[in-house]
C-alpha positions as CSV (number, residue, x, y, z in Angstrom):
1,X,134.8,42.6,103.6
2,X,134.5,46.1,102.6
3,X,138.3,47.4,101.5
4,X,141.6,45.8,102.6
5,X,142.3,45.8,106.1
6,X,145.8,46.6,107.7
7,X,147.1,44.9,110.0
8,X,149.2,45.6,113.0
9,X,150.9,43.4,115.7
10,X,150.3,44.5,119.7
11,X,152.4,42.0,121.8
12,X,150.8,41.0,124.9
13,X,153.2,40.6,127.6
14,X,154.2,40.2,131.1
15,X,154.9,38.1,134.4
16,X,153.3,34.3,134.8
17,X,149.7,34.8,135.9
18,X,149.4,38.6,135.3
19,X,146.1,37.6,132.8
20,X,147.6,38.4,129.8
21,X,145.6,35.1,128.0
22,X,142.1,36.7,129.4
23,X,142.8,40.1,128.5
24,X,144.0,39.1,125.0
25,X,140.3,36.9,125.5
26,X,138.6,40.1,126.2
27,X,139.8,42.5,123.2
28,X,139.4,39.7,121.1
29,X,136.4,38.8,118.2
30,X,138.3,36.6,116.1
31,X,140.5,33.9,117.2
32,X,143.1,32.5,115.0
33,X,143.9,28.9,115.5
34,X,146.7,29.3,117.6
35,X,144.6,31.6,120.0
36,X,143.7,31.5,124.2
37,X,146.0,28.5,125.2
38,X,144.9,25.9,122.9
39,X,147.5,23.1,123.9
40,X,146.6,20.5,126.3
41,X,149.7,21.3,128.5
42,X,148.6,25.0,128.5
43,X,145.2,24.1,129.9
44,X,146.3,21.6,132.4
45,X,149.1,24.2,133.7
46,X,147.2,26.9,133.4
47,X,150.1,29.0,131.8
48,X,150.5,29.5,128.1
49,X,153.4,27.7,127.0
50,X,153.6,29.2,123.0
51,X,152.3,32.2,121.3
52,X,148.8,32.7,121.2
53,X,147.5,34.9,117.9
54,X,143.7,36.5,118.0
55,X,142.7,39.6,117.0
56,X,139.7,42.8,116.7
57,X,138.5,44.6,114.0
58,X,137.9,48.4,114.4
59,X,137.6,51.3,111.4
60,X,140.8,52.5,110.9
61,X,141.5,56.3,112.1
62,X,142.2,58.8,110.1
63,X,141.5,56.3,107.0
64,X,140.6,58.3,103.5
65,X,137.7,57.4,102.0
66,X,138.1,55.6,98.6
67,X,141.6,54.3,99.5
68,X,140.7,50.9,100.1
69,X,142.0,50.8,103.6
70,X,139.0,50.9,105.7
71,X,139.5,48.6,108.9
72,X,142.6,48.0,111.1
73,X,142.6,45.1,112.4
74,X,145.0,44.5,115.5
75,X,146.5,41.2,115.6
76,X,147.4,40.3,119.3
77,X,150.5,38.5,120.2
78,X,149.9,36.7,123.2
79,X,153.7,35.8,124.7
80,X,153.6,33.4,127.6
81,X,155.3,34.6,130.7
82,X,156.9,31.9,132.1
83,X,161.1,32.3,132.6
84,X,162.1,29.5,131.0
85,X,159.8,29.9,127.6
86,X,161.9,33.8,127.1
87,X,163.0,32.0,124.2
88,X,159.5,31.8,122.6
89,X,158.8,35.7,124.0
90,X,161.8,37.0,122.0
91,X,160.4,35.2,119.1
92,X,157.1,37.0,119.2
93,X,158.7,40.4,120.3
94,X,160.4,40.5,117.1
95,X,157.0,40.6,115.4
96,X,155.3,43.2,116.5
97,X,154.2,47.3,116.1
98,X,153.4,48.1,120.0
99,X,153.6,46.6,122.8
100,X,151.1,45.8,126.2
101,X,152.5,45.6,129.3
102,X,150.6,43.4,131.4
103,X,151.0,44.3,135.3
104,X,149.0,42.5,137.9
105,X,147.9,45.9,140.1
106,X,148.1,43.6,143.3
107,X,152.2,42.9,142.8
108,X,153.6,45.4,140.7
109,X,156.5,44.9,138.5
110,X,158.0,41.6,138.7
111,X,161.3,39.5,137.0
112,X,159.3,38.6,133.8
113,X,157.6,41.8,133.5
114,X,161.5,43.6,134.0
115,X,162.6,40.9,131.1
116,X,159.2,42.2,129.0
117,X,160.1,45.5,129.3
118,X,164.0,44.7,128.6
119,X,163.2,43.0,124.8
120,X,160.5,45.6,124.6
121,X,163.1,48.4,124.4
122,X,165.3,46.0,121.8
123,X,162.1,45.3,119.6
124,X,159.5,48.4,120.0
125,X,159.2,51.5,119.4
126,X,155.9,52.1,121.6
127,X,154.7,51.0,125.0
128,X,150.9,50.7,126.4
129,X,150.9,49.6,130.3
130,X,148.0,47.4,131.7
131,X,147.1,47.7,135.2
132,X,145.0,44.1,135.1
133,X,142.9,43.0,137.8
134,X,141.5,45.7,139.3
135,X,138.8,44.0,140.9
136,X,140.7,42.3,143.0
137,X,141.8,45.6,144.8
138,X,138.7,46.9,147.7
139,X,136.3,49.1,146.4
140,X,136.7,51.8,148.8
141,X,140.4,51.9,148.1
142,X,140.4,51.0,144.7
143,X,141.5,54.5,142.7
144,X,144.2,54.8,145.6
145,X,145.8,51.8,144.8
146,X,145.9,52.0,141.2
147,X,146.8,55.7,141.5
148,X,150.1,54.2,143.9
149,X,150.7,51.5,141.1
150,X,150.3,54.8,138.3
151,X,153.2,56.0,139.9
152,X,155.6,53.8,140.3
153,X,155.3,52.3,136.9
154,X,156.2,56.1,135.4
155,X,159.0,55.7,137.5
156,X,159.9,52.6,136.6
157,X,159.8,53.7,133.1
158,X,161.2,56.9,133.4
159,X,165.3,55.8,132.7
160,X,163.6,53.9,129.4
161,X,163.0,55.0,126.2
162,X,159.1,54.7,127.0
163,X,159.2,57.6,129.6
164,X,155.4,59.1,130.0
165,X,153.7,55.8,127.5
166,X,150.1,55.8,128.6
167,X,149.4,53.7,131.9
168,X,145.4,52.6,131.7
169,X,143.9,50.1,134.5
170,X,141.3,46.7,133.3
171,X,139.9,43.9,135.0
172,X,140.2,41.4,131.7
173,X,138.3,38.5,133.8
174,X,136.8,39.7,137.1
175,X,136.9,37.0,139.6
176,X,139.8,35.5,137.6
177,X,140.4,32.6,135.5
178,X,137.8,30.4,137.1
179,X,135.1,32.8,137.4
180,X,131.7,32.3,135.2
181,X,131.7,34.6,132.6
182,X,128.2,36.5,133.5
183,X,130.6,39.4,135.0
184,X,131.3,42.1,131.8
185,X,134.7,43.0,132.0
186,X,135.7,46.1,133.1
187,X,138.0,49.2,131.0
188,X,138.2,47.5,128.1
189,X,136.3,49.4,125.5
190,X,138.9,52.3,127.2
191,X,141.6,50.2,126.4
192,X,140.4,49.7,122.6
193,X,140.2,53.7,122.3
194,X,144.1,53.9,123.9
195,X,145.3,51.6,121.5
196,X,143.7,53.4,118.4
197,X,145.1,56.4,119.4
198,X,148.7,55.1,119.8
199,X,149.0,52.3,116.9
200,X,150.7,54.3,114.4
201,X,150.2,52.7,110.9
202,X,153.6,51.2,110.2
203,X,154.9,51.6,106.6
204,X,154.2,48.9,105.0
205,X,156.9,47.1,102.0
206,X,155.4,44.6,99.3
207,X,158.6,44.8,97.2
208,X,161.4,42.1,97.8
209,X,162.1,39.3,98.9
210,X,159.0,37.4,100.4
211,X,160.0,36.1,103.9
212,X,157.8,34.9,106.9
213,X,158.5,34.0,110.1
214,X,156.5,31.0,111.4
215,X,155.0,30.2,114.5
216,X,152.4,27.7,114.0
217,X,152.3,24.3,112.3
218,X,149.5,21.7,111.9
219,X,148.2,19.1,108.9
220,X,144.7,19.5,107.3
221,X,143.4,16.3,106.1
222,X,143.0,15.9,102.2
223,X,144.4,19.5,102.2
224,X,147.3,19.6,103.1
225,X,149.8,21.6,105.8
226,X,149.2,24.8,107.0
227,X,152.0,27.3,108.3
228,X,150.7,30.4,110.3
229,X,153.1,33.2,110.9
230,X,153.7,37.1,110.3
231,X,155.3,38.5,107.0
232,X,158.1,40.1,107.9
233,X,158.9,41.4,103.9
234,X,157.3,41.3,100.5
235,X,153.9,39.6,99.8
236,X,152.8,36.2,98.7
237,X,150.1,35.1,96.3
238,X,148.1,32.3,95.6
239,X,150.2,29.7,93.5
240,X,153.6,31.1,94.4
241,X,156.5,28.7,95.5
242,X,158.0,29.0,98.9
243,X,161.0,27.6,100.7
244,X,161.2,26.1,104.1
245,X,165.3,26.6,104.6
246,X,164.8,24.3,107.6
247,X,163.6,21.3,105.4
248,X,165.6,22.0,102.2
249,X,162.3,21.9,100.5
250,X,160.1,24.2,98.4
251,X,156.5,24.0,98.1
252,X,153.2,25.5,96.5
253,X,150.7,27.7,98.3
254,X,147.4,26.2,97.9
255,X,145.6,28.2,100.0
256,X,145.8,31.6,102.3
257,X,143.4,32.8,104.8
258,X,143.4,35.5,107.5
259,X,141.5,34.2,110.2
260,X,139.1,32.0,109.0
261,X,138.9,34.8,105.8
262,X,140.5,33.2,102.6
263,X,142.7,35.8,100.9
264,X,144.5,35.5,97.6
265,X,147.2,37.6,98.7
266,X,149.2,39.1,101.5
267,X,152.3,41.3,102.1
268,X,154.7,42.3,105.0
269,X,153.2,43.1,108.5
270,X,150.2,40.7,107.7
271,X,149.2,37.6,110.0
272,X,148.7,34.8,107.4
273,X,148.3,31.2,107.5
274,X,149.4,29.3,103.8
275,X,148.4,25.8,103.2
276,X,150.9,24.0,100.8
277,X,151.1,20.6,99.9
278,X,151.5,17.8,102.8
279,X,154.9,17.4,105.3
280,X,155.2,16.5,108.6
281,X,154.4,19.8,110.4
282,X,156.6,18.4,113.2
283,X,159.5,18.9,111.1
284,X,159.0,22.7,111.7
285,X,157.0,23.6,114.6
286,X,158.5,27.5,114.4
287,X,161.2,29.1,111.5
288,X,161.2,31.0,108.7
289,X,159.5,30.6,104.9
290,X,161.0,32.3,102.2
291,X,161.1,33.0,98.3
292,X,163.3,30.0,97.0
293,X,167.3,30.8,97.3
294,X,166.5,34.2,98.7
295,X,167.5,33.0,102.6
296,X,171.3,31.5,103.8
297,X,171.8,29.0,106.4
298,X,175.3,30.5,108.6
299,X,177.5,29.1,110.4
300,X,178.7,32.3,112.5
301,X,178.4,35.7,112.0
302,X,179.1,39.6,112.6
303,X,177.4,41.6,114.4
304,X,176.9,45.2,115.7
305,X,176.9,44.8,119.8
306,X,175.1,46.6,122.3
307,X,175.4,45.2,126.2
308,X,172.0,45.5,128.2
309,X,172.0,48.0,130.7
310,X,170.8,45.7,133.1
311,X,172.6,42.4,132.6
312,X,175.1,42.2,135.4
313,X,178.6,41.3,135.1
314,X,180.9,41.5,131.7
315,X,180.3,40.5,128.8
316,X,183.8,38.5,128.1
317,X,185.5,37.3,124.8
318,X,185.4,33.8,124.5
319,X,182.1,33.3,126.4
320,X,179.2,31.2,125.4
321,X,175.6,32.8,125.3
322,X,172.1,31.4,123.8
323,X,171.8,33.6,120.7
324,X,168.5,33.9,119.2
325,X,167.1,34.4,116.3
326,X,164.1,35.0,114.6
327,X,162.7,32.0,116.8
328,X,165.7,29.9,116.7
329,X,168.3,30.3,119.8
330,X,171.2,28.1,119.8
331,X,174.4,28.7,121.8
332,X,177.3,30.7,120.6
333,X,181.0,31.9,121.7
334,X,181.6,35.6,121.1
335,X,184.9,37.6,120.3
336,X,184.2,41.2,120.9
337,X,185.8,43.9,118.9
338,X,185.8,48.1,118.3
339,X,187.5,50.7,116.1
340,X,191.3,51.1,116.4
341,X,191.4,54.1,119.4
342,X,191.7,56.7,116.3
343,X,187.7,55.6,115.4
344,X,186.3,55.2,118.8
345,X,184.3,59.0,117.8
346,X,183.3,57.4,113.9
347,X,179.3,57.6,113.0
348,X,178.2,54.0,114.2
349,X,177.1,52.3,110.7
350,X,174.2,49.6,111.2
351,X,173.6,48.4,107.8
352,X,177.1,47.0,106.5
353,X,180.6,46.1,108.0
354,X,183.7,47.1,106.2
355,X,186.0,44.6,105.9
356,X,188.8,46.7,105.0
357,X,189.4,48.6,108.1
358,X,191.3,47.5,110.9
359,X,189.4,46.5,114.6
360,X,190.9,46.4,118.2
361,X,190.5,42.8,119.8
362,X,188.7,43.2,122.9
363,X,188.9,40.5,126.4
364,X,185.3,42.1,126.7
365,X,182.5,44.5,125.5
366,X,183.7,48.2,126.7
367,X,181.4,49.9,129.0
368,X,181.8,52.7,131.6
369,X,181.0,49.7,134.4
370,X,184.4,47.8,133.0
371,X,186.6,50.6,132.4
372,X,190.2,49.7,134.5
373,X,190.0,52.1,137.4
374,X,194.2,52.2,137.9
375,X,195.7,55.5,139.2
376,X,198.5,55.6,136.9
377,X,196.5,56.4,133.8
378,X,195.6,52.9,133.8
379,X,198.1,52.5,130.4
380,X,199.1,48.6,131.9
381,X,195.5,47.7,132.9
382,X,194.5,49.3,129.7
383,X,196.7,47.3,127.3
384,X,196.4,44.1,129.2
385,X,192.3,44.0,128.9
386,X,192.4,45.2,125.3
387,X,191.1,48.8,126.8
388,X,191.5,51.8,124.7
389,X,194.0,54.4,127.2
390,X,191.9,57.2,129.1
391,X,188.9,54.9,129.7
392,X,186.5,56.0,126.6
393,X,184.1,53.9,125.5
394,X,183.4,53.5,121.4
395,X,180.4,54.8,119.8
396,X,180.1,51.3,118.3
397,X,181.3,47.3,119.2
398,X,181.3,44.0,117.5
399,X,181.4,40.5,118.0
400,X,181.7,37.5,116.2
401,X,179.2,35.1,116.8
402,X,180.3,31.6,116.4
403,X,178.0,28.7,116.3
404,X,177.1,25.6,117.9
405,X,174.7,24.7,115.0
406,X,173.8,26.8,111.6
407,X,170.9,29.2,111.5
408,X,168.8,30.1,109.0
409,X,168.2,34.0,109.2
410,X,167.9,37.3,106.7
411,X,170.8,40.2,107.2
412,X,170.0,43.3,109.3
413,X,167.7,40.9,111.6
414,X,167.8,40.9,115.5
415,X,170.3,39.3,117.6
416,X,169.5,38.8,121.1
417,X,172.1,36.9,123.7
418,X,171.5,35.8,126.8
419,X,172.2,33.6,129.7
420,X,168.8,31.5,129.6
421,X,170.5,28.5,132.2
422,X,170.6,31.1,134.7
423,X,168.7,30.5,137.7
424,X,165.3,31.8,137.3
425,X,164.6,32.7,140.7
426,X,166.9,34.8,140.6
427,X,166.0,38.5,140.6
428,X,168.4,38.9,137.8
429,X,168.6,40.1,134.0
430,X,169.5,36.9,132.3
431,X,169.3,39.5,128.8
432,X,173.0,40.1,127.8
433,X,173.2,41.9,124.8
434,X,171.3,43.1,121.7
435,X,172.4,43.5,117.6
436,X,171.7,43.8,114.5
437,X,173.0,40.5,111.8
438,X,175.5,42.9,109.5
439,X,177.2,39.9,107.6
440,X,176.6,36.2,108.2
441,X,179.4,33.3,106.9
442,X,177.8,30.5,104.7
443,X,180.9,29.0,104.6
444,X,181.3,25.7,107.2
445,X,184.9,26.4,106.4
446,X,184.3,30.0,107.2
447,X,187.8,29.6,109.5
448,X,190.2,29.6,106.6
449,X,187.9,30.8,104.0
450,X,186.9,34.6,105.4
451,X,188.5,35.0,109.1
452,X,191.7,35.6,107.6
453,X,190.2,38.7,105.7
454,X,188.6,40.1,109.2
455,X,191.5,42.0,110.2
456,X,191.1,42.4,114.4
457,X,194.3,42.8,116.0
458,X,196.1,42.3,119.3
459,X,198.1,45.1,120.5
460,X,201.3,43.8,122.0
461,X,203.9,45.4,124.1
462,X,206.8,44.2,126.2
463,X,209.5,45.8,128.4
464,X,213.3,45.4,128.8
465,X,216.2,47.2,130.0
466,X,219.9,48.3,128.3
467,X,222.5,46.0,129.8
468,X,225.5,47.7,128.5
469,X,226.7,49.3,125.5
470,X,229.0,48.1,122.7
471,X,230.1,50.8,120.5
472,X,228.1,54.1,119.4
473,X,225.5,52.4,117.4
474,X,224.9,49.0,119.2
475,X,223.7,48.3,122.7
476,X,222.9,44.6,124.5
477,X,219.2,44.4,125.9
478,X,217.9,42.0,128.2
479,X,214.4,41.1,130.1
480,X,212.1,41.5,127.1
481,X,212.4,37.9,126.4
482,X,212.4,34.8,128.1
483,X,215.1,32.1,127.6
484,X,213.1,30.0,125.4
485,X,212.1,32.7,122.9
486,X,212.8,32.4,119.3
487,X,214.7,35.7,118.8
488,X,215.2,35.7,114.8
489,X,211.0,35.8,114.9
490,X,211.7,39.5,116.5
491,X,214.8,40.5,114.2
492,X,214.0,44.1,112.7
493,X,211.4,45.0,114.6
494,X,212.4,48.6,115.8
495,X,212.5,49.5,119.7
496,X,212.5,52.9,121.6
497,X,215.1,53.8,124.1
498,X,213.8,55.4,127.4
499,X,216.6,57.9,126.4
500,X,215.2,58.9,123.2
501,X,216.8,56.9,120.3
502,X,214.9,54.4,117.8
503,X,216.6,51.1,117.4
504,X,216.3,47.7,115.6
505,X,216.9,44.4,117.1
506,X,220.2,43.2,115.3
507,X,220.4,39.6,116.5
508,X,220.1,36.9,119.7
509,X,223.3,37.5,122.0
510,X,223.8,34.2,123.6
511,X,221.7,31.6,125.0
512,X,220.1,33.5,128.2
513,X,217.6,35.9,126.2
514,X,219.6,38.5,125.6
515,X,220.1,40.9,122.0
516,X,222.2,43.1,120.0
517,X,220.1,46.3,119.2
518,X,221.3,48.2,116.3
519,X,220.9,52.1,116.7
520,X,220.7,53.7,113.2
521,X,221.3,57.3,114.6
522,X,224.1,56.3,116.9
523,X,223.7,57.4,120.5
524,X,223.7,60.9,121.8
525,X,226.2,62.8,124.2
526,X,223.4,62.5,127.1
527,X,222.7,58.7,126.5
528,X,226.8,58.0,126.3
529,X,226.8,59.7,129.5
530,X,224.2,57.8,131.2
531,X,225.6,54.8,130.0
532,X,229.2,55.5,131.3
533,X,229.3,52.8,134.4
534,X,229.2,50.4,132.3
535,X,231.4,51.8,129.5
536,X,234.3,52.6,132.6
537,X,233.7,49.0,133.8
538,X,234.8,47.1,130.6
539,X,237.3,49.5,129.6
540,X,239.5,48.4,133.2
541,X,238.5,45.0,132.9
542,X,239.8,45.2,128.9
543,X,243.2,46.9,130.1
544,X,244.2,44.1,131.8
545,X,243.2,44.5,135.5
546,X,242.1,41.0,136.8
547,X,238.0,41.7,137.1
548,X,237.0,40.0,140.8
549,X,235.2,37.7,140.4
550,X,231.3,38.9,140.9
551,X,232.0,41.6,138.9
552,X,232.9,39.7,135.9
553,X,229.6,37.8,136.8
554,X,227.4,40.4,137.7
555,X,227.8,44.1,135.2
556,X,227.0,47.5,136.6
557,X,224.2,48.9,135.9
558,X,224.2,52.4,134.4
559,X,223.6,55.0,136.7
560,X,220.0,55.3,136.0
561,X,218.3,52.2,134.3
562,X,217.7,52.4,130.2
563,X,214.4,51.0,129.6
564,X,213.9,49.1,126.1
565,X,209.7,49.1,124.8
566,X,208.6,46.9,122.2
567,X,204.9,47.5,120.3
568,X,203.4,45.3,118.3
569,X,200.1,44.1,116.6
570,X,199.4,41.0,116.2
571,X,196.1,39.6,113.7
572,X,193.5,37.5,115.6
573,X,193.1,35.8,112.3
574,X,196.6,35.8,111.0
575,X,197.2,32.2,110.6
576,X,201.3,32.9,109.8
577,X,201.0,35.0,113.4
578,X,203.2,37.6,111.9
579,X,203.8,40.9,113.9
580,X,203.0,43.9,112.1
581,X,204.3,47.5,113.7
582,X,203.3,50.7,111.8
583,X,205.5,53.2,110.0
């Protein structure tokens, strides 16, 4: 092999039967061992049930002579298209460079091929789209047809980020699946040219940590075990050591080869297979390979949240998703945060999270579609769902993943959640929402150990009303607590007046869940006046007039009511529960 070739990753995907196996068949000279539905079920079903991995060989454009890099070869990713394997098609979109769309001209765009193009916006950057099975369509009225199916694909993709990507049409297996193979077929050289002109070489990394995520596993005997899998950072050599996190374990490379070609080393973005020394491959049948120590198994973590567009409903605090991966997915509970309303405008930051600022606890993700719609401002409906007032949405969310069972994964990967036990007949998004891995907690104890430091708070606030005054600097309030409330909990805590004064709650008065409120300033003129009723009242009732009886029960209000507020925050995380209100 003349020079090294570079390799690139073209995912292969789309609806159940939309021949994405015979197309990947048809481009294909080399296939790997994981290649055109190997596994008995596959066959028998005639769906591909895992990834498949082959690829082509062509000279690389543009390429220098005497660089070394002479051939590109394109390694396709072929993702099976079957609803309930989206785990498995998330897995591989996280591996590659571009992505094929593979539409069956007959039917168009359908749920998995919606799904396709959903992760395809999360994990690419470019977009080819294959009109397959062309020959199905009558000759006479064959350039019609795809010419209608041209179009509505650009619209289709026109609201995406891969408005005007390059539509071409193929028959990959004319006469389909069954058909003898004496029929060449058809568009595919065309396709070859298309995909050389839109494969951008990707910048390629050998330096830090090596890390790999695996696909494939299967035993060689009197070799040993052989993992297959794309590098996803640094390179490898012959003789290095690797982890498997999974397994606990860390084992020799024996032997590398890239596609049937031994090599005797490899680096990020290549499609390897490394042999090591013997375990059961069906203690890892997908996961991730690693330099030793250089990978953490978490227990929860933080990430930065984006909803999918298309998912419908809210995404809600508290809820439970299936978060993937890499190629695990396990189930999680979320707690979605944002900036206090001062940083809803602040430069989103997606490689770090700073612990030392302060984050506003959300009931659920903020998005124009679950802004309160209230007439009066919407300040209640606001404060009650954790809204920021006026309706505006942050530049940037959170959550806190929580769970079920630890992950292996590197920081900065891709989070995907979704709801994957949604019915999949359904013509419905079951892709929630996207994010990048900013911290992960190693800690099982993570609860006591680092929550406390993650400083998202509640804000509170409660309403009451003056019952009366005592002298010029102390009032009685009531209705801002119930009976049963532990008062001294609230004592200092400072309170506004409706009529403009700042006090501080003194003390309980009584047992009915009433309180003395110290005013530091005293009362004005105005608020004396207001006040009067009940200042008149008492002063007749204290000269020694018999009160009647229902008045002694029941005070005047003042003329107009006194309304007491009392704001808040309270930390998520706080495990004292204290109630913190700023200066």
């Amino acid at each position: 092999m003349a020079g090294r070739r570079v390799n690139v990753n073209v995912g292969v995907l789309g609806h159940i039967d939309s021949g994405k196996t015979a197309l990947a068949r048809a481009l294909s000279t080399t296939a790997s061992t994981a290649a055109f539905d190997k596994q008995p079920q596959s066959r028998e079903r005639g769906i591909t049930l895992d990834l498949g991995f082959s690829c082509f060989v062509v000279p690389l454009p543009g390429a220098e002579p005497g660089t070394g890099d002479t051939q590109l070869q394109v390694t396709l990713v072929d993702c099976p298209g079957h609803a309930s394997l989206i785990r498995t098609i998330i897995g591989g979109a996280q591996i590659i460079d571009l992505m094929m769309l593979v539409i069956d001209v007959t039917k168009g765009m359908q749920t998995q091929s919606a799904e396709c193009l959903v992760i395809g916006q999360i994990a690419c950057q470019k977009l080819v789209v294959v009109l397959n099975k062309i020959d199905l369509l009558a000759e006479g009225k064959r350039q019609a047809a795809i010419d209608r199916m041209t179009k509505k694909m650009q619209k289709t993709l026109e609201n995406t980020k891969f408005r005007g990507a390059p539509i071409i049409p193929v028959a990959a297996k004319p006469g389909g699946p069954e058909a003898p193979d004496t029929e060449a077929p058809q568009g595919i050289s065309e396709l070859i040219e298309l995909l050389k002109s839109q494969i951008s070489i990707p910048a390629r990394d050998p330096s830090g940590p090596f890390l790999m995520s695996v696909d494939h596993c299967f035993s060689i005997k009197g070799q040993g075990t052989v993992m297959t899998g794309t590098i996803l950072s640094g390179a490898i050599s012959l003789g290095d050591s690797v982890e498997i996190p999974a397994l606990k374990v860390v084992k020799k490379v024996k032997s590398m080869q890239m596609f049937h070609t031994p090599v005797t080393s490899a680096m990020q973005g290549d499609r390897l297979g490394i042999c090591v020394t013997q375990f059961d491959p069906k203690l890892l049948e997908r996961g991730l390979v690693c330099a030793p120590e250089s990978l953490h198994t978490i227990h929860a973590a933080l990430i930065s949240v984006e909803k999918i567009p298309y998912f419908r409903g809210p995404l809600q605090t508290k809820a439970k998703f299936h978060i993937t991966v890499g190629h695990e997915t396990v189930m999680g509970r979320t707690l979605f945060f944002s900036p206090a309303p001062a940083n809803f405008d602040l430069e989103p930051t997606l490689d770090s999270f700073d612990l030392s600022r302060e984050y506003l606890f959300q009931e659920q993700y903020l998005c124009k579609d679950s802004m309160p719609t209230g007439t009066e401002g919407g300040t209640e409906v606001d404060r009650k769902a954790g809204h920021a007032p006026g309706g505006q949405c942050p530049r940037q969310q959170w959550a806190l993943l929580e769970f079920e069972k630890p992950v292996t994964c590197p920081r900065l990967c891709l989070v995907i959640g979704s709801r994957l036990d949604a019915d999949i007949h359904t013509n419905t998004c079951r892709l929630a929402f996207h994010g990048v891995l900013l911290q992960g907690l190693e800690d099982k104890n993570y609860t006591e150990s680092f929550l406390p430091s993650l400083r998202v708070y509640k804000l509170k606030h409660k309403h009451g009303l003056v019952e009366r005054v005592m002298d010029d600097y102390s009032v009685i309030g009531r209705s801002l607590f119930k009976k049963e409330t532990n008062i001294q909990l609230f004592v200092g805590l400072k309170v506004q007046l409706s009529t403009g004064e700042q006090g501080i709650i003194d003390s309980a008065f009584g047992q009915s869940g009433k309180f003395k409120i110290h005013i530091p300033g005293g009362l004005s003129p105005e608020s004396k006046k207001i006040l009067t009723p009940t200042l008149k009242k008492r002063n007749r009732a204290g000269r020694g007039e018999t009160a009647k009886p229902e008045e002694s029960a029941e005070r005047p209000e003042p003329m107009q009511p006194v309304t007491l507020s009392l704001s808040f925050k309270r930390y998520v995380f706080d495990t004292q529960k204290r109630m913190v209100q700023t200066p």
